[in-house]
PAMAR-68781 format. One line per field, with one value per residue: z, x, y of N, C-alpha, C, O in turn; residue in three letters. Coordinates in Angstrom, 3 decimals, decimal comma. Atoms other than C-alpha are relative to their C-alpha. Layout:
% PAMAR-68781
npz	c(Z  ...);
npx	c(X  ...);
npy	c(Y  ...);
capz	c(Z  ...);
capx	c(X  ...);
capy	c(Y  ...);
cpz	c(Z  ...);
cpx	c(X  ...);
cpy	c(Y  ...);
opz	c(Z  ...);
opx	c(X  ...);
opy	c(Y  ...);
residu	c(ALA  ...);
//
This chain:
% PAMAR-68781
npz	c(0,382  1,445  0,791  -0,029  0,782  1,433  0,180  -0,335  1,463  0,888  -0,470  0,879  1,188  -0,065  -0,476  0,193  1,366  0,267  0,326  -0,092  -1,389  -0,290  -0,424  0,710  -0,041  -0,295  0,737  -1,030  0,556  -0,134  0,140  0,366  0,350  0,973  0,459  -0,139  0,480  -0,709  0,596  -1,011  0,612  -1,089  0,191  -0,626  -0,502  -0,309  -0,353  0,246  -1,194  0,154  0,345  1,348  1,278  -0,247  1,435  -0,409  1,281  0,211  0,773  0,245  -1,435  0,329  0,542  -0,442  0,218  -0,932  -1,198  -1,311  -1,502  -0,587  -1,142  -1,273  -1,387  0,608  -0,013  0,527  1,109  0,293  1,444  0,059  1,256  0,244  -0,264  -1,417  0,173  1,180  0,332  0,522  1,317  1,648  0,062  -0,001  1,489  -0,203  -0,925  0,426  -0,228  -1,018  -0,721  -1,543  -0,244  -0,824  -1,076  -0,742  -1,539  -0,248  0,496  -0,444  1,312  -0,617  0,650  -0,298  0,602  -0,222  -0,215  -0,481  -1,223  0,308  -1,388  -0,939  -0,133  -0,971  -1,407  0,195  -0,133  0,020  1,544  0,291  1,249  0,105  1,129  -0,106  0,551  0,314  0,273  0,833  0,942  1,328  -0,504  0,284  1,007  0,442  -0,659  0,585  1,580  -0,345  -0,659  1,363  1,278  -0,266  -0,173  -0,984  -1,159  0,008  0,091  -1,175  -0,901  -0,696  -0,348  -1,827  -0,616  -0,059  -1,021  -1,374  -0,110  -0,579  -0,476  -0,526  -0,865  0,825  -0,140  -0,055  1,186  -0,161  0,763);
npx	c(-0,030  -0,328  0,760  0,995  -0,851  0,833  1,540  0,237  -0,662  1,109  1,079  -0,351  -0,289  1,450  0,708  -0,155  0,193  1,407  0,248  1,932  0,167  1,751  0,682  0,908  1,737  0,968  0,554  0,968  0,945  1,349  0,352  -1,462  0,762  -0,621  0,742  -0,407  -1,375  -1,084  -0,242  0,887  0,415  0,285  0,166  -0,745  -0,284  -0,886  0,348  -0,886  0,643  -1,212  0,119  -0,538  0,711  -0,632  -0,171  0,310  -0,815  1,832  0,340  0,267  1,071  1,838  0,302  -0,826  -1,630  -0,283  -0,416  0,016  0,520  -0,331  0,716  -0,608  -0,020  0,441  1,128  -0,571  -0,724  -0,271  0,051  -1,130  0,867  -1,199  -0,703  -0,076  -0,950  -0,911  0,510  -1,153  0,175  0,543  0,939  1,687  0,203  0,990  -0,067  1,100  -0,168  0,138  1,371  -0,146  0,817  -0,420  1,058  -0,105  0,565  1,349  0,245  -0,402  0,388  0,464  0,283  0,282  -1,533  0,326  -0,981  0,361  -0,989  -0,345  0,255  1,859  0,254  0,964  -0,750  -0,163  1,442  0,019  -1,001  -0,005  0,205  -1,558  0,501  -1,618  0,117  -1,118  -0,202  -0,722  1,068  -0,873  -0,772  0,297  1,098  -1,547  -1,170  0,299  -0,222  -1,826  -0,553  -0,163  -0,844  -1,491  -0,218  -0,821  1,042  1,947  0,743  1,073  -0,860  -0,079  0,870  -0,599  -1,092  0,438  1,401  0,062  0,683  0,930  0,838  1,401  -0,037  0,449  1,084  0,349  0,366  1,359  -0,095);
npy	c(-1,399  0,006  0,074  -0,941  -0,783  0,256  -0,182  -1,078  -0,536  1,030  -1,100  -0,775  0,274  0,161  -1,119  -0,835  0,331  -0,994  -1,313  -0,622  -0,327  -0,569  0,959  1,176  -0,096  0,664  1,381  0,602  0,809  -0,215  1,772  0,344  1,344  1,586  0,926  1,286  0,202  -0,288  -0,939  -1,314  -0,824  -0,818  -1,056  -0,732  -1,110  -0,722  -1,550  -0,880  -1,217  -0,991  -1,436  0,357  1,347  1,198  0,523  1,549  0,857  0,895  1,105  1,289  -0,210  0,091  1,087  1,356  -0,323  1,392  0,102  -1,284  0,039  1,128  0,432  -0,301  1,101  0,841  -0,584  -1,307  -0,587  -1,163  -0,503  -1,342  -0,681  -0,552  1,007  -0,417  -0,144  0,371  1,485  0,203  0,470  -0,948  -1,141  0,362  -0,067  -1,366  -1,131  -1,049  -1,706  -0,623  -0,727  -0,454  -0,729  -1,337  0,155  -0,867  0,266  -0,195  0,236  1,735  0,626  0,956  0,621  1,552  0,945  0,989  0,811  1,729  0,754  1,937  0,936  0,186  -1,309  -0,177  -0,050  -1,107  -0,989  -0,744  -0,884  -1,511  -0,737  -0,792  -1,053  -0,647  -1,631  -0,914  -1,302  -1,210  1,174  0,239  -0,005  1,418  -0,112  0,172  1,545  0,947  -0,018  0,254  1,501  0,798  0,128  0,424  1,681  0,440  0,419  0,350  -1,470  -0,631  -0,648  -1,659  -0,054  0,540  -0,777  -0,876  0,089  0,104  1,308  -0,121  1,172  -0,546  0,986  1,252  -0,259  1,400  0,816  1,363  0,931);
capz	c(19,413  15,474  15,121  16,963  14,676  11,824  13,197  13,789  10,388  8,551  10,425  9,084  5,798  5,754  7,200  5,010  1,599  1,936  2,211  4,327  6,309  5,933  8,302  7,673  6,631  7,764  6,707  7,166  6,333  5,907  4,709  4,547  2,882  1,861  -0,403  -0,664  -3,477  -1,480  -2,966  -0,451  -1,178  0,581  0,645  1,569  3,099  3,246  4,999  4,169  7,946  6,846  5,575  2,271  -0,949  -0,411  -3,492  -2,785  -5,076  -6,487  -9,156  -7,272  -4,628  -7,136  -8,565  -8,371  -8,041  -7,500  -4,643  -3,050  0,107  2,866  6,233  9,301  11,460  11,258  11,488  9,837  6,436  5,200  1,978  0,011  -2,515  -2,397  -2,315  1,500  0,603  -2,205  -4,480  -5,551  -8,698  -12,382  -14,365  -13,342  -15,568  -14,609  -13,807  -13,837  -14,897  -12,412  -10,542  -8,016  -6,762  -5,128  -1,926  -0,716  2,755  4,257  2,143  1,926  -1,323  -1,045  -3,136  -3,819  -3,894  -4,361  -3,475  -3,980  -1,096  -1,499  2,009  3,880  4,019  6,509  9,800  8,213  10,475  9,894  7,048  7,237  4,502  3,356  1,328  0,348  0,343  -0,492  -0,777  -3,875  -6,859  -9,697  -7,567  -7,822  -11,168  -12,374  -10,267  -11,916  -15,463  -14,475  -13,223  -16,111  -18,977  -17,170  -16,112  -13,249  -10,530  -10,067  -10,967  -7,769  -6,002  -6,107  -5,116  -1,423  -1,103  -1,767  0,189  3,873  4,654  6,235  7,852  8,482  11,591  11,472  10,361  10,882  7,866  7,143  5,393);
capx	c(26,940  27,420  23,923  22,153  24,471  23,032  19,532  19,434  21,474  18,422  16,004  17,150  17,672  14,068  12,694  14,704  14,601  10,580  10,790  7,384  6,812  2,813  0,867  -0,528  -3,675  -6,668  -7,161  -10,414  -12,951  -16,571  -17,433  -15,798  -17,352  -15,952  -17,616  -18,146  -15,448  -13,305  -13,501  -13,131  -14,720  -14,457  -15,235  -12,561  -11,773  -9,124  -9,086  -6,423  -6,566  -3,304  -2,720  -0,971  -2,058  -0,884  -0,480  -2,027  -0,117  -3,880  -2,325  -3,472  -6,316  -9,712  -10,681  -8,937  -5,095  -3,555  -1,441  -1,996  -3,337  -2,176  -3,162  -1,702  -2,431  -4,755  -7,786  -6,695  -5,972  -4,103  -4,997  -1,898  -2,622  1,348  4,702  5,500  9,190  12,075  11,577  15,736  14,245  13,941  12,325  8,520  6,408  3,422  3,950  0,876  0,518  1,970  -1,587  -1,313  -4,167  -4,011  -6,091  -6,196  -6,537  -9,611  -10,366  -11,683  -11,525  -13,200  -13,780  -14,089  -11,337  -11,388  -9,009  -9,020  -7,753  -5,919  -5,804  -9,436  -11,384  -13,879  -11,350  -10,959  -12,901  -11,043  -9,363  -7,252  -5,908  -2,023  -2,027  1,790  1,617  3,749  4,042  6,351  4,360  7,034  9,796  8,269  6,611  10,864  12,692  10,102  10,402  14,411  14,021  12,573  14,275  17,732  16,504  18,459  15,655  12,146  9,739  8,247  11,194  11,374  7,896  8,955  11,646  9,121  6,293  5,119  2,904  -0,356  -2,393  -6,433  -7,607  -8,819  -12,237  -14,525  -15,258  -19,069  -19,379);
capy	c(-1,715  -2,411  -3,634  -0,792  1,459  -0,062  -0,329  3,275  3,845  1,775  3,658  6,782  5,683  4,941  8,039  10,082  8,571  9,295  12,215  12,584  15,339  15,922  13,640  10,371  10,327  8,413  4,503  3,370  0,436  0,340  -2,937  -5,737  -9,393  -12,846  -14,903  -18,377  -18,360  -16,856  -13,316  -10,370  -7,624  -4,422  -0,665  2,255  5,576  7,621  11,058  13,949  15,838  17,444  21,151  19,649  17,572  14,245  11,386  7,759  5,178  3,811  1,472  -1,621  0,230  -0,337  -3,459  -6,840  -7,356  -11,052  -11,745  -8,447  -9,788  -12,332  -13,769  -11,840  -14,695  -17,133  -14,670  -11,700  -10,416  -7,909  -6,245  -4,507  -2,234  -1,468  -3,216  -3,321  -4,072  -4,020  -6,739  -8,101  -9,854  -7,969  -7,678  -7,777  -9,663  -7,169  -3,815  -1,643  2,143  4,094  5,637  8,158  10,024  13,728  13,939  17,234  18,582  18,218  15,783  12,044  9,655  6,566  3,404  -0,383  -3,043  -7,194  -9,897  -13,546  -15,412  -18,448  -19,745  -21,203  -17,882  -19,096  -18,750  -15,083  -12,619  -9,691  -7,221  -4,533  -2,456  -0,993  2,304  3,844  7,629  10,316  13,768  14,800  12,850  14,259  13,111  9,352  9,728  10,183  7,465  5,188  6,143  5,871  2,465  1,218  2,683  1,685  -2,006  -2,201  -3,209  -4,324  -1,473  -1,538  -0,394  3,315  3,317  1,146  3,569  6,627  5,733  6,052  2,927  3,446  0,680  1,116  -0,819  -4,312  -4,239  -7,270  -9,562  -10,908  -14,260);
cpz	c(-1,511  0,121  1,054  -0,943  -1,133  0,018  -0,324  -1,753  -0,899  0,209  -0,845  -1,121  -0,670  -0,123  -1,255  -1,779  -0,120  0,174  0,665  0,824  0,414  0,743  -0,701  -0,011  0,819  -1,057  0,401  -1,193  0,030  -0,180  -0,369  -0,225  -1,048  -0,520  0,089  -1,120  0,521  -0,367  1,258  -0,403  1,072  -0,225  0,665  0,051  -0,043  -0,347  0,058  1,608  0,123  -0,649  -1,664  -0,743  0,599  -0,973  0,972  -1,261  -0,105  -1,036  0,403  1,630  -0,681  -0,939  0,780  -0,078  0,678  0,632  0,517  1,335  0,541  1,305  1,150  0,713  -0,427  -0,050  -0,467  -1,352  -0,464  -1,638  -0,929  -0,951  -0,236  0,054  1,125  0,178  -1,280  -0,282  -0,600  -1,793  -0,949  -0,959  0,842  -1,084  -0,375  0,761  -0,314  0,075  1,211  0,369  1,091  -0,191  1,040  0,638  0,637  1,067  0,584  -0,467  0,113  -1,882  0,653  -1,152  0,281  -0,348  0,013  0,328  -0,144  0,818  -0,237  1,088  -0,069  0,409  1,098  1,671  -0,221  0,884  0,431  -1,057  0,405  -1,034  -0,328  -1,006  -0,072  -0,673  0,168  -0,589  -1,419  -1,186  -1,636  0,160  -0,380  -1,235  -0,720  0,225  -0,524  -1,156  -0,193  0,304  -1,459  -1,300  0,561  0,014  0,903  1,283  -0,405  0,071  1,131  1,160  0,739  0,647  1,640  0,345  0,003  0,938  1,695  0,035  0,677  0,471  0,451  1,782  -0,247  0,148  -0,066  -1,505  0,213  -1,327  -0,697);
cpx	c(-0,163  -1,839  -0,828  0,570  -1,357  -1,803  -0,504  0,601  -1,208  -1,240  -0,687  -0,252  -1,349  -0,998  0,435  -0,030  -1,570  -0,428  -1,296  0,503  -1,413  -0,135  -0,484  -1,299  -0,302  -0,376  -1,113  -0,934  -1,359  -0,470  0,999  -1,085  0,713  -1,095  0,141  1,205  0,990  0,670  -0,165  -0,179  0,040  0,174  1,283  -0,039  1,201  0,250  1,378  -0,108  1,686  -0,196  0,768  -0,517  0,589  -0,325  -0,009  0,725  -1,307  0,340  -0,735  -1,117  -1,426  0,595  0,936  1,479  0,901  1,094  0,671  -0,978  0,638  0,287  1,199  0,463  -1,095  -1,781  -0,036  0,622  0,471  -0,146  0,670  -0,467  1,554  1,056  0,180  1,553  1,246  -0,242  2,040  -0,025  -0,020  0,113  -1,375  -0,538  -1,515  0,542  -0,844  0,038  0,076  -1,145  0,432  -1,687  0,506  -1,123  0,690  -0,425  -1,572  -1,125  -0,547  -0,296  -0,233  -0,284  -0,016  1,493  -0,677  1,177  -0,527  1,112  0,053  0,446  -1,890  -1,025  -1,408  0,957  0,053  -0,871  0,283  0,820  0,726  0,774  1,372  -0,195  1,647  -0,776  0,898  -0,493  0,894  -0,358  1,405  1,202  0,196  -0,167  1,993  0,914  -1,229  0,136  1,790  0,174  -0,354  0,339  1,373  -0,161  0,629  -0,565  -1,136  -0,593  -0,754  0,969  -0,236  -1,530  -0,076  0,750  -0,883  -1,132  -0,177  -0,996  -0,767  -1,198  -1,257  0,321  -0,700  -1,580  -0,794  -0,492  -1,574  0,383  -1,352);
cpy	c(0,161  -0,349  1,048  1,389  -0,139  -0,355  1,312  0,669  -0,380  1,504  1,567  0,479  0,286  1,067  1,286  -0,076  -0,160  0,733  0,515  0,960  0,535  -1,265  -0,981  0,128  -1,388  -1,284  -0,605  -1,225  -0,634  -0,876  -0,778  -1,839  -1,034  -0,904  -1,257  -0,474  0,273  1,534  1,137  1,266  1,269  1,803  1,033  1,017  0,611  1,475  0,547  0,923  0,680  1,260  -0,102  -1,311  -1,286  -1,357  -1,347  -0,806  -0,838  -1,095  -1,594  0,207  -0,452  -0,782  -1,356  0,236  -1,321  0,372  1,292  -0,151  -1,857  -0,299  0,767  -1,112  -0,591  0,395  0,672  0,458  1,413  0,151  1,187  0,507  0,844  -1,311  0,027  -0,159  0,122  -1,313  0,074  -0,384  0,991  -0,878  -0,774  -0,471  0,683  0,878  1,022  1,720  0,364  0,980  0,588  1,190  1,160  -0,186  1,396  0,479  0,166  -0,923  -1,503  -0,571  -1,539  -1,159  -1,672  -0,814  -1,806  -0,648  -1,232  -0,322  -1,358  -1,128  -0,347  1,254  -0,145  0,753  1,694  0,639  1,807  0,327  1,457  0,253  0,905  0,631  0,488  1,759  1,025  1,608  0,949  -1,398  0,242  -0,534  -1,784  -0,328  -0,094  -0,985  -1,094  -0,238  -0,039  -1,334  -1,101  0,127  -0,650  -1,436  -0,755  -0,324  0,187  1,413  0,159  0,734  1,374  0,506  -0,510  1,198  1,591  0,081  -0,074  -1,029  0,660  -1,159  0,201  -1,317  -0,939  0,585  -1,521  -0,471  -0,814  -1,000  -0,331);
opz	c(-1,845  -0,307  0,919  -0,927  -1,465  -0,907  -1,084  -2,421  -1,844  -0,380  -1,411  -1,414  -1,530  -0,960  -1,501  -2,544  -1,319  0,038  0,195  1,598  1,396  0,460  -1,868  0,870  1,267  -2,171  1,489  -2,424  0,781  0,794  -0,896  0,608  -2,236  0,177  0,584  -0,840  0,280  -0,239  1,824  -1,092  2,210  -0,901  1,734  -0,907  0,235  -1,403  0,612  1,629  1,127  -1,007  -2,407  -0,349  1,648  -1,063  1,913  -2,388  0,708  -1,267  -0,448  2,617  0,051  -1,583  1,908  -0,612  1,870  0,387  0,949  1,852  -0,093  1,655  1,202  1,134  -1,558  -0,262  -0,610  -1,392  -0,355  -2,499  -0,937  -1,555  -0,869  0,235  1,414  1,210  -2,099  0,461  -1,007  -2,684  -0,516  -0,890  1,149  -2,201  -1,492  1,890  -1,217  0,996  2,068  -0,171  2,028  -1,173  1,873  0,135  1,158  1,468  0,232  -0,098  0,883  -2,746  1,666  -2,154  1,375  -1,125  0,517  0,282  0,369  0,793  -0,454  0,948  -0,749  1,638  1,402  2,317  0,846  0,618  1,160  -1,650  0,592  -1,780  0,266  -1,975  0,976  -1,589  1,195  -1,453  -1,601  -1,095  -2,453  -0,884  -0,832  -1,393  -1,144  -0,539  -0,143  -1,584  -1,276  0,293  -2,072  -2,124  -0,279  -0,593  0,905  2,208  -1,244  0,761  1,251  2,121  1,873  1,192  2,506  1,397  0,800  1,549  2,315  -1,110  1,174  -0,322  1,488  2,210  -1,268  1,001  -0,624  -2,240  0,972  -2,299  -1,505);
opx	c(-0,657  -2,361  -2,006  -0,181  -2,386  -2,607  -1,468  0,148  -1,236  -1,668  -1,738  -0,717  -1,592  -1,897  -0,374  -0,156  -1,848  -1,640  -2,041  1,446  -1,716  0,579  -0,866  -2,100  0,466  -0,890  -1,168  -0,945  -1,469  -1,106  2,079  -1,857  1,033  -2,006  1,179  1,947  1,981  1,870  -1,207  0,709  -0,407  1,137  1,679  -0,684  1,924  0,323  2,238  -0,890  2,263  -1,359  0,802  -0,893  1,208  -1,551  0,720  0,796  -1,671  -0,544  -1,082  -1,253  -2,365  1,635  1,400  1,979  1,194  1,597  1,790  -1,682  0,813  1,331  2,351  1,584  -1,482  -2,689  -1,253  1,848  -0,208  0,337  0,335  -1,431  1,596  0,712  -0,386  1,948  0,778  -0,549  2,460  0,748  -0,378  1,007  -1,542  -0,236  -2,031  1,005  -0,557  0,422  -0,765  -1,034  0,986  -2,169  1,399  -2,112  1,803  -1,480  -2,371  -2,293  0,046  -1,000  0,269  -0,618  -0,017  2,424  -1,782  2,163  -1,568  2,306  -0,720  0,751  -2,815  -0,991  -2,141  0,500  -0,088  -2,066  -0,391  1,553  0,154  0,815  1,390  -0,806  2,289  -1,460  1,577  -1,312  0,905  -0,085  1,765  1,852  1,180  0,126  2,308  1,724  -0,771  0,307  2,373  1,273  0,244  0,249  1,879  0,623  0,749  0,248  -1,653  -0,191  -1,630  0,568  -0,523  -1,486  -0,614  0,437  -0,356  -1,556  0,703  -1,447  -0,255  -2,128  -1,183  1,248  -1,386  -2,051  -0,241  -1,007  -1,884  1,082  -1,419);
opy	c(1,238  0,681  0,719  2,364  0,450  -0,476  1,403  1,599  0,408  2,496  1,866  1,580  1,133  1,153  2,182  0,880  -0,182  0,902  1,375  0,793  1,213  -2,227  -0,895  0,438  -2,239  -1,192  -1,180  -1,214  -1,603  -1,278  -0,514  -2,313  -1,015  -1,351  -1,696  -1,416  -0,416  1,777  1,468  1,769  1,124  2,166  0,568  1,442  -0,346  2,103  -0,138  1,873  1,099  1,448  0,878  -2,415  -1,110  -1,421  -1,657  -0,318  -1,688  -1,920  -2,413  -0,517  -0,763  -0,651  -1,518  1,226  -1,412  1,468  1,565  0,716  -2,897  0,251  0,337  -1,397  -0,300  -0,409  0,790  0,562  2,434  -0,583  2,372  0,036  1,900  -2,479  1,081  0,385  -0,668  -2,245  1,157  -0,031  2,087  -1,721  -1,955  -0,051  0,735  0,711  1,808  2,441  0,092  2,080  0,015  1,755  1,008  -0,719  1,461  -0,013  1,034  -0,801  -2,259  -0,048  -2,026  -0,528  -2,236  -0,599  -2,008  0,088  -1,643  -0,027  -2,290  -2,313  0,097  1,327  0,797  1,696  2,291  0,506  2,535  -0,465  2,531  -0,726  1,983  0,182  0,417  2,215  1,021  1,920  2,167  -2,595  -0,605  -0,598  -2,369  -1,514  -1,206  -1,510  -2,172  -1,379  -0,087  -1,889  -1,986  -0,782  -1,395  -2,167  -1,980  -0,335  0,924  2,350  1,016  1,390  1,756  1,608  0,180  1,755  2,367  1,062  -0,671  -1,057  1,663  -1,309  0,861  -2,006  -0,884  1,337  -2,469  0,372  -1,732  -0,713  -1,257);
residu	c(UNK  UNK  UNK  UNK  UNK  UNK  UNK  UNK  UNK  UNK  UNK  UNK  UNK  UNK  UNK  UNK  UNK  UNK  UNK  UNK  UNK  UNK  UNK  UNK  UNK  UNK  UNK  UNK  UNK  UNK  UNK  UNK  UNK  UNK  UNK  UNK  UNK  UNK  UNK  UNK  UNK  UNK  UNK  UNK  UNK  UNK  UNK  UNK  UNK  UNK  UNK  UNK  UNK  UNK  UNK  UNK  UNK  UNK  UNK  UNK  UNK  UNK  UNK  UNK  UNK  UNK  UNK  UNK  UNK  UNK  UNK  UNK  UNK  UNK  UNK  UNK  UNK  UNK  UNK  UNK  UNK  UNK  UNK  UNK  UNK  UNK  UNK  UNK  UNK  UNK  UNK  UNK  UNK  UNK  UNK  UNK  UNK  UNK  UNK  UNK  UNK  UNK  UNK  UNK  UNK  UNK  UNK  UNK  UNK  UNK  UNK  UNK  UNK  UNK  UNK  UNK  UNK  UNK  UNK  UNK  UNK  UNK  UNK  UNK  UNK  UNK  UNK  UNK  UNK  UNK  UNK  UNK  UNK  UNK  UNK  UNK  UNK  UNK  UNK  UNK  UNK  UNK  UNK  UNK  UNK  UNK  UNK  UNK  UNK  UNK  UNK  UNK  UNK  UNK  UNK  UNK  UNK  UNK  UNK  UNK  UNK  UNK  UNK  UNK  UNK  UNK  UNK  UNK  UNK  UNK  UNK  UNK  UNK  UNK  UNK);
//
């Protein structure tokens, strides 16, 4: 009984410390190509089919960004472009301008991302794609500039705790 308490207490916790209540947008992926270095390269989407703005956390969606990606399974990569949990450590010894983009309804923004992969990237033959998004941008834009004048946790925190996760579907990988 105690740990469905506290599953359901977590749960909660979760749901209510991000604050979402606009829909998730649309994750999608249009190309998707590994090189023989082992560089993947791949194009993105993401559609607003909500009735409110909605704020992509873009610091680490365009260009390169090391170990933001890593093997599902032994076919499958996932490519983060967020934190996907609390980090315990501090400080960071990168922490990049906080980026958020506004995507309003109706809307799609779209661009390029890379990854180097540091597993075997032939077995790879698919990618999909983690976006954190949120709805109240001055809300985040404060509990970050709070986290790091105080010093008291990893700057990627309040950003886990603000964000709703969004996952595209796998898209196939050419080599």
């Amino acid at each position: 009984m105690k740990t469905i308490t506290t599953s359901i207490l977590v749960a909660l916790l979760a749901v209510c410390s991000a604050g979402q209540d606009a829909p998730a947008p649309t994750v999608s992926i249009s190309h998707a190509v590994i090189t023989r270095a082992g560089v993947l390269s791949c194009e993105w989407s993401i559609r607003n089919g909500g009735d409110k703005p909605i704020f992509i956390y873009a610091s680490y969606l365009r260009g390169a960004a090391d170990d933001m990606a890593e093997l599902l399974n032994e076919k499958t990569v996932l490519v983060k472009t967020t934190w996907l949990k609390e980090v315990a450590a501090y400080p960071s010894y990168y922490f990049p301008k906080l980026e958020l983009l506004r995507v309003e309804p109706g809307t799609v923004i779209t661009g390029h991302l890379e990854r180097k992969l540091k597993s075997p990237s032939r077995a790879v033959r698919a990618v999909k794609l983690v976006v954190g998004v949120g709805i109240d941008d001055r809300r985040l834009v404060a509990n970050v500039e709070e986290s790091m004048n105080k010093g008291i946790e990893a700057q990627g925190n309040p950003i886990v705790r603000w964000q709703l996760l969004v996952f595209s579907k796998p898209f196939r990988v050419e080599h």
